[in-house]
Structure formats: structure tokens, C-alpha cells
N, C-alpha and C positions, 0 to 999 in steps of 0.2 A: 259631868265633868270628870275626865281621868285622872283620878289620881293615884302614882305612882307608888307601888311598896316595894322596888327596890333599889338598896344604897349601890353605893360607889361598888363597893366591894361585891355584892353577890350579884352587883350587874355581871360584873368582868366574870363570874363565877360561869352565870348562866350563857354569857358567849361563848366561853368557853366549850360549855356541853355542849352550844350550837353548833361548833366547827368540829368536833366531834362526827355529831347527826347528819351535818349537814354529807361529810367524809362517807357515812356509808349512800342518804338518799339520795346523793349526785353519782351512784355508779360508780362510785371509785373502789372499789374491795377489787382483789385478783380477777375473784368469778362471783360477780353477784348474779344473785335470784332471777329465772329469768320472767319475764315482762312481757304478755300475750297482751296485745291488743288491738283491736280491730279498726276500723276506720267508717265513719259514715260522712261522707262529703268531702270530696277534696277537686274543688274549685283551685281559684286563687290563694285562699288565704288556706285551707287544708291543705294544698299541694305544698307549702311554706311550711305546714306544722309536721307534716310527714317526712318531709326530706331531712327535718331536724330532728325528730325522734328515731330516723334509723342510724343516728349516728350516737346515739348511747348506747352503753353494751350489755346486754342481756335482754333489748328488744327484738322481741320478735310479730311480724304482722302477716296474721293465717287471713286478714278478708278483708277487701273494701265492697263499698258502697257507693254510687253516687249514678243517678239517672243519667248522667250526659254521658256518654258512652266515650266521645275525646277525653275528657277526664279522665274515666275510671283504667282506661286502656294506658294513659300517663300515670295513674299511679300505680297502676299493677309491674309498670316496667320500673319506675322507681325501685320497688322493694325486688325487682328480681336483678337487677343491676347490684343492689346496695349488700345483700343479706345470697341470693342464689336462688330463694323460691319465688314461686309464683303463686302469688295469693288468689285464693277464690274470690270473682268480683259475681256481686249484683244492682243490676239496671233496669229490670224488667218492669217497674213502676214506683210511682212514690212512698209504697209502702212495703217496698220487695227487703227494707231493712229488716224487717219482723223476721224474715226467713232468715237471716244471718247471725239476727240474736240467738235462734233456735241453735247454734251449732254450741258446741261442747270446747271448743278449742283456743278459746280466749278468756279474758277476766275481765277484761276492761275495754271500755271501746268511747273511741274522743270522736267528738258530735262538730262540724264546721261545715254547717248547710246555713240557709238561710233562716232568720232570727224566728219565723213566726213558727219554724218545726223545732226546738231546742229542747221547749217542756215536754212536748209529747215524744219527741226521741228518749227523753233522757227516762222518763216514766216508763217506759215501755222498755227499756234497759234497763233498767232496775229490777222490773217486774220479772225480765228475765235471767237475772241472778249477775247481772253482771256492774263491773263498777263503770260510772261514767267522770268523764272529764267534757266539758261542755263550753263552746263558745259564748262570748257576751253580746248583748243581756243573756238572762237565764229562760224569764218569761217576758208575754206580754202583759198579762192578767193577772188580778190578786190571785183568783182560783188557780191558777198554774202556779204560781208561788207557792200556795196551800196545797196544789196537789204534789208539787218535788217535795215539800218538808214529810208532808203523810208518809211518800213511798218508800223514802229513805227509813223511815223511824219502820217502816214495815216489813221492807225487806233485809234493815240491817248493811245493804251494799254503800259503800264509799258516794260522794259526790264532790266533784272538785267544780268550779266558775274556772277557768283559764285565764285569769284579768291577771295582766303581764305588765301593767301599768306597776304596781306596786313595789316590784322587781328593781326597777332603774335604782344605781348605785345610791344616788342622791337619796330617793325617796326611802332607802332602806337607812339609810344612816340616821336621818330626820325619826324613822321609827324609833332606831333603837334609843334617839337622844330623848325622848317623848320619855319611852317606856324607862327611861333612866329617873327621868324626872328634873331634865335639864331644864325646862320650859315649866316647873310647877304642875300647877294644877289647870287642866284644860279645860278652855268652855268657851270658844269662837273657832273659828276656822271657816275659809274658804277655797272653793275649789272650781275651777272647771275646766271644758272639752271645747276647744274652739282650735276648728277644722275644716276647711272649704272644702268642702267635697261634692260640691255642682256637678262635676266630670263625671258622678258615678250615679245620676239619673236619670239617663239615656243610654241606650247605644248610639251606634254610628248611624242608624240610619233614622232616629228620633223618637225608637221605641222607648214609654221604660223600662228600666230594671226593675228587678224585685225591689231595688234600695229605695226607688222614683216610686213607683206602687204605694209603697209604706209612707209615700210622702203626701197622698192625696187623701190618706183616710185616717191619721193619728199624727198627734200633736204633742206640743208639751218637751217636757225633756225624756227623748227615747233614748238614749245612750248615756247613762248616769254613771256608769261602775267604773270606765278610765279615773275618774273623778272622785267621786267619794269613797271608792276602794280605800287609796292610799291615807283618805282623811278617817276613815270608820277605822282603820286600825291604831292609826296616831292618838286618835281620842277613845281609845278603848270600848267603841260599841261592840257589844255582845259578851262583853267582859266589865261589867259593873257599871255598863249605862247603855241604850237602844233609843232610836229616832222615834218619838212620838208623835208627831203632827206634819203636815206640811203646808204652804201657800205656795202658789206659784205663781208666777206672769208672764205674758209673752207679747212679742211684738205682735203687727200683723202681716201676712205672709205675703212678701215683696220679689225676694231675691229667683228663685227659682224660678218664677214666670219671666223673669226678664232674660236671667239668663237662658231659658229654652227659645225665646225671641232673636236674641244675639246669635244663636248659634244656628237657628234652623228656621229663622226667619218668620215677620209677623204674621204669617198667612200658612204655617207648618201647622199639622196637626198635635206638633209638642208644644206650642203656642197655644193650644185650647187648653191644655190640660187646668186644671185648678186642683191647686195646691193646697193642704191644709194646714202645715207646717208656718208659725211662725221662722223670722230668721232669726230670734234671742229668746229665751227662756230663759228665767233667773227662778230659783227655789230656797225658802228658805226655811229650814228645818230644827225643828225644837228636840231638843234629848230630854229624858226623861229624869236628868238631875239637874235642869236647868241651862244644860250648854245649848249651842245655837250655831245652824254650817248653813252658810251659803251657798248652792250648788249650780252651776250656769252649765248652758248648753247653747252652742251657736255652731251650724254646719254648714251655713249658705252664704254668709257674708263674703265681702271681697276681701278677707285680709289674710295674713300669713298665718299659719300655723300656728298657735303659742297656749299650753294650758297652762296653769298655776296653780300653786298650792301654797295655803297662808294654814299655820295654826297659833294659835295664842294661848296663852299660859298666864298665870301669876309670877313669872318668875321673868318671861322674857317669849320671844317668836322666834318662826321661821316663815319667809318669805320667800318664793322662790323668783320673785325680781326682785330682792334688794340683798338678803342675807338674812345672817341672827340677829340678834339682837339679847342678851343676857342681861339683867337688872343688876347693878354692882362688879358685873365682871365685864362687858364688853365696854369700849367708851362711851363718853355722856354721848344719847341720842347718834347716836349711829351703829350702821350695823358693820357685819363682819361677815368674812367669806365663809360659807360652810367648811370649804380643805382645810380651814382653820384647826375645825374637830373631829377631822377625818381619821387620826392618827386613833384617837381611844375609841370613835364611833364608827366606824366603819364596817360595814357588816361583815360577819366572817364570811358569807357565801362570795361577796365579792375580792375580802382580801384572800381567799384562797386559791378560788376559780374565774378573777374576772377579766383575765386575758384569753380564756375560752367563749368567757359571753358577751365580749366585746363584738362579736363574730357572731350574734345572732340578731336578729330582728326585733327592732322597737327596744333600741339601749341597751338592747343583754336580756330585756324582761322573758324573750321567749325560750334561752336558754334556759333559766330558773324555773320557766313555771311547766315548761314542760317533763324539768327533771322532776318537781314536785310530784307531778300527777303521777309519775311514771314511777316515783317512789310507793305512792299511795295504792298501785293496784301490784305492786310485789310486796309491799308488806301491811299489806289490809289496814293499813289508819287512818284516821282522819286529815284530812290535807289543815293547810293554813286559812285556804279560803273554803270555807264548807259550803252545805246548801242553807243554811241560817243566815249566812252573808250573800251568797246569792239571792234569797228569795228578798229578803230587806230591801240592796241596792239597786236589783231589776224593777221594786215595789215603786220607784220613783215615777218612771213609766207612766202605770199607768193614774197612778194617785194623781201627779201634774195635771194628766186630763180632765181628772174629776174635779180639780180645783179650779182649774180656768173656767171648765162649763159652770162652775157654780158661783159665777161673776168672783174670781179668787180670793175664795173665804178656807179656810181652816180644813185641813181633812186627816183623818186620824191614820197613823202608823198601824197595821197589824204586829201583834208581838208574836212571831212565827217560833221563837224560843219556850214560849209557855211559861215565861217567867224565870229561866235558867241564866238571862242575860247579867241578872244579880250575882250570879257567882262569878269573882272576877279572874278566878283560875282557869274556867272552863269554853269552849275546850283547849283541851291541855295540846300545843304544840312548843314544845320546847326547842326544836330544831331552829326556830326562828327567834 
């Protein structure tokens, strides 16, 4: 359960410093520090993260990466349109990144290939002196989770998750009202990722995708960190409390056989596929001072878009389909708009800069978290989302699995912190 040690007054203190911090790690100084980094995968969703990082100032990108040769040929004209140079690309195989670590001319280099290369990218960039900034999940594996925390604590280099979820204007105000102690003392919450995204199991012609792939051999909740991202910082995990156990449960897998039927017909060879993916997983996780998160995952159903986030407190909640709710200060049993407390909680990244990140992808979230990263390998610190939070929230993964195979009984949290999650200063990001 979080509970809050700061008042009224040294809240507004320590916002304060934030918009300070925040002023130099968003590139706003005349001539900031400049920002070497490199790129390994820019597909779709890297071609997104690249075009948005040559737009802050003091980047500079000496090399990509990416096997498909369309790709890398788009993103090397990206940065020579954007900047004048022409970065060195490599294609020549799946692990032609190794040779790109090997150069001298970067510090940091952001990972957006597919989910099952993330850990062994991000390890092998580390190992080669360099910082990473990595798409979500982190891992598939507890061991991949054990091996990012080892290589970090070994090599000493930065590691940031890019989970851009936590970013959205809303979700940051809800943090700071948490970390104010507007909601009391914390110990329920729920959250989850519900997402149709059937269209991205196939190509056109009824192959699958890597996405489809991943969908016939693991189960459970694979994509947890949209989700408990924004709940693990609201309730102060890793700051004086950590996930201890988990159950999960899941439907049985309906949705994507029918729709590779609808689409490409009973008698298609995407019609044989078997799927192992339920269409709902629910998770419910114990902390280690007694609090308790709900964690869902649904990708295949037929419905709209819609995640949520619930936390509750001694004091009052946040809902994000209903509002607040405050004991003694909002009205009897009803709640209230969050713009309500926008005026004192509003994050300062937003009230400074959030008519620039209105203008980036997923809320704003990717302007934010790519300046973060982008602050973290010009000035060697620790980001907000480290690799203790990474390894945690990708741990959901594959723990879910191990809990459904074990007819869903109990399965233990690793404490990837070594017991540091006690100290509820640490780590020390005051920018946020």
C-alpha cells in the first residue's frame, strides 16, 4: 500500500523542481548536449519512433538497423531529409546489429523489432557499452528479465521500457494526485489493455505475422505494461512496496479461429491454424504490503478499443469511467470530473509542453517518453521507467502462463530489486 510522505506544500515544492528538470530533459536549453543514437528496427512502429526523435534538438542518428531492406532504405532517407546525413544501415542478417554495436559513434541506441528479440538486443547493447531505450514487453522469460537486471547492474549502462502509456495527460495528473496523497493510502487498483487487433494476424494473403506466430505458442497476459505501467507507479511499486504473487485465468481461445474463417474462408489454410491464445485473461496480483491489482488483457474480442484504470485509496478513487471520488470533499456517493483537479495536479510536462505532445502518437505519450529516453543517454541517468520496472511488468507474461498451466494456483513474483524496493526514495527521479 502507498503511502504518501508528501504534504500540500512540498508537493507544489517538488513540481516545481519538476518543471525545472523537466525544461532542461525536453531539449529546451539554447544548445543542449548532443544525443547519438542509433536505431535497430524501424518497421512501422520504429519508422513512428524515428521520425519523432529527429525532431528534437541535439539528435543525431550515425546508423540503423533493420533486415528488410524497404525499411532500412526508408529510414536512412528519413534521417538524411531530416538532419543531411546518411546513416550507415545494416541488413545483411538477423544479427548484423552486433556489427553496429561494435562502432564508436553512438551512446544509445532504441530497440523496435519484434517482441521475442528485445532482451537479447537490449543485452548485447549493454554488453557493448552502450545505453538502450527498448520497446514493450521488455522480455518473454523470467530469465530474460534476470538477465536485463544482471547486465545493467554490470555494465553500469542506462536502460529505459518506452511504455508511453503512462505519459497521457490524464494518467500523469492521477500520478501526481496518488503521490500527493489525495486518495490516502493505496491498496486496490485495477487496470487493463483491451484492443482488437485480429487485423494484425495475418497478411493479405493468410500468412501469419510474427504478431499471429506468437499467438499459436503463448498465452496468458502477453502485453501487461500499457496497463500496470501507469498502476505500478500510482501505487508506488518499487518505491516501498513490489508485486508478490500472481493467479491468472483465461477464457478458451474462440476469437481468432473464427475470425481467420470470416476472412479467408472455412477451407483457407489460416482456418487450420490453432491458436493458443485465450480471448480474456484476468490477473490478480498481491503486493507485498498487502495491496491487491487486477490486471486484464483482451486482444481478439469484437469490441472497441477501451483500457481503464481504477485506484483506490483510504481517502477516495480514480476511475477512469466514472471520475474521483474524494471522502468529505467530493459529494455524497458521487463522483467528480478529473479537470476538476487539473488546475493544482496537472503535470508540469503537460502544462508546459502539452500543445507539442498533443501532436505525437498515443495521447502525447510518445512525445514524453521519447524525450525521456533521449534525456537519459545525454545525461547518463536513470530514466523514470528503469529495467526493475521493466523486468517486474514484462514478468506478468510469462508468470500468467505458469499459472494457468498450473490449473491457476498462486505463482511467486521474483524480487528483481534484491530488496531495494523498501526504500521508498529510490530510484531517485525527481523530474517526474
Amino acid at each position: 500500500m502507498a503511502k504518501s510522505n508528501l504534504d500540500r506544500r512540498s508537493f507544489l515544492a517538488a513540481a516545481g523542481a519538476g518543471a525545472l528538470a523537466a525544461h532542461h530533459a525536453l531539449g529546451q536549453d539554447a544548445k543542449p548536449k548532443p544525443a547519438r543514437i542509433a536505431f535497430i528496427g524501424v518497421g512501422s512502429r520504429g519508422t513512428g519512433l524515428l521520425r519523432s526523435i529527429l525532431k528534437i534538438p541535439g539528435v543525431s542518428v550515425p546508423a540503423i538497423c533493420d533486415i528488410n531492406p524497404a525499411h532500412l532504405k526508408r529510414g536512412i532517407a528519413m534521417v538524411a531529409k531530416a538532419h543531411g546525413n546518411t546513416p550507415e544501415g545494416y541488413s545483411k542478417s538477423e544479427y548484423d546489429y552486433r556489427r553496429m554495436l561494435a562502432r564508436d559513434d553512438f551512446d544509445g541506441v532504441l530497440i523496435a523489432t519484434p517482441v521475442d528479440w528485445h532482451a537479447e538486443m537490449s543485452v548485447d547493447a549493454m554488453n557493448a557499452g552502450k545505453h538502450v531505450g527498448s520497446e514493450v514487453p521488455s522480455c518473454r522469460t523470467i530469465k530474460e528479465c534476470w538477465d536485463l537486471v544482471k547486465t545493467k547492474q554490470k555494465t553500469g549502462k542506462r536502460y529505459m521500457l518506452l511504455e508511453n502509456y503512462l505519459y497521457s495527460r490524464g494518467r500523469m495528473q492521477v500520478y501526481n494526485m496518488a503521490r500527493a496523497g489525495v486518495f490516502g493510502e493505496l491498496y486496490y487498483a485495477e487496470c487493463g489493455y483491451i484492443h482488437d487487433c485480429l487485423g494484425l494476424l495475418f497478411d493479405s494473403k493468410g500468412k501469419l505475422t510474427w504478431r499471429g506466430e506468437v499467438r499459436t505458442r503463448l498465452f496468458g497476459n502477453t502485453y501487461a505494461t500499457h496497463a500496470i505501467g501507469p498502476i505500478s507507479k500510482m501505487m508506488g511499486i518499487h518505491r516501498g512496496d513490489r508485486m508478490t504473487s500472481l493467479v491468472a485465468m483465461m477464457s478458451a481461445p474462440r476469437s481468432c479461429h473464427h475470425y481467420a474463417v470470416e476472412r479467408f474462408g472455412p477451407d483457407s489454410e489460416a482456418a487450420k491454424v490453432k491458436f493458443s491464445y485465450g480471448d480474456y485473461c484476468s490477473c490478480l496480483i498481491q503486493t507485498a504490503t498487502g495491496g491487491m491489482i487486477r490486471c486484464d488483457f483482451d486482444s481478439h474480442s469484437r469490441r472497441p478499443a477501451k483500457g481503464f484504470t481504477l485506484v483506490q485509496g483510504t481517502k477516495g478513487l480514480y476511475n477512469s469511467a466514472s471520475g474521483i471520488h474524494i471522502h468529505g470533499k467530493s459529494p455524497s456517493r458521487r463522483y467528480e470530473s478529473t479537470s476538476k483537479y487539473a488546475k493544482d495536479y496537472d503535470h508540469k510536462y503537460w502544462a508546459s509542453m502539452g500543445a507539442k505532445a498533443k501532436k505525437a502518437g498515443h495521447g502525447g505519450g510518445d512525445f514524453f517518453v521519447l524525450h525521456d529516453f533521449v534525456s537519459m543517454v545525454r545525461d547518463n541517468r536513470e530514466p523514470f521507467v528503469d529495467v526493475y520496472d521493466a523486468a517486474a511488468w514484462s514478468a506478468i507474461s510469462p508468470l500468467s502462463m505458469d499459472s494457468i498451466r498450473n490449473g491457476c494456483s498462486a505463482v511467486k513474483f521474483p524480487d528483481f530489486t534484491n530488496g531495494r524496493w523498501k526504500e521508498k526514495t529510490w530510484p531517485d527521479a525527481p523530474w517526474l
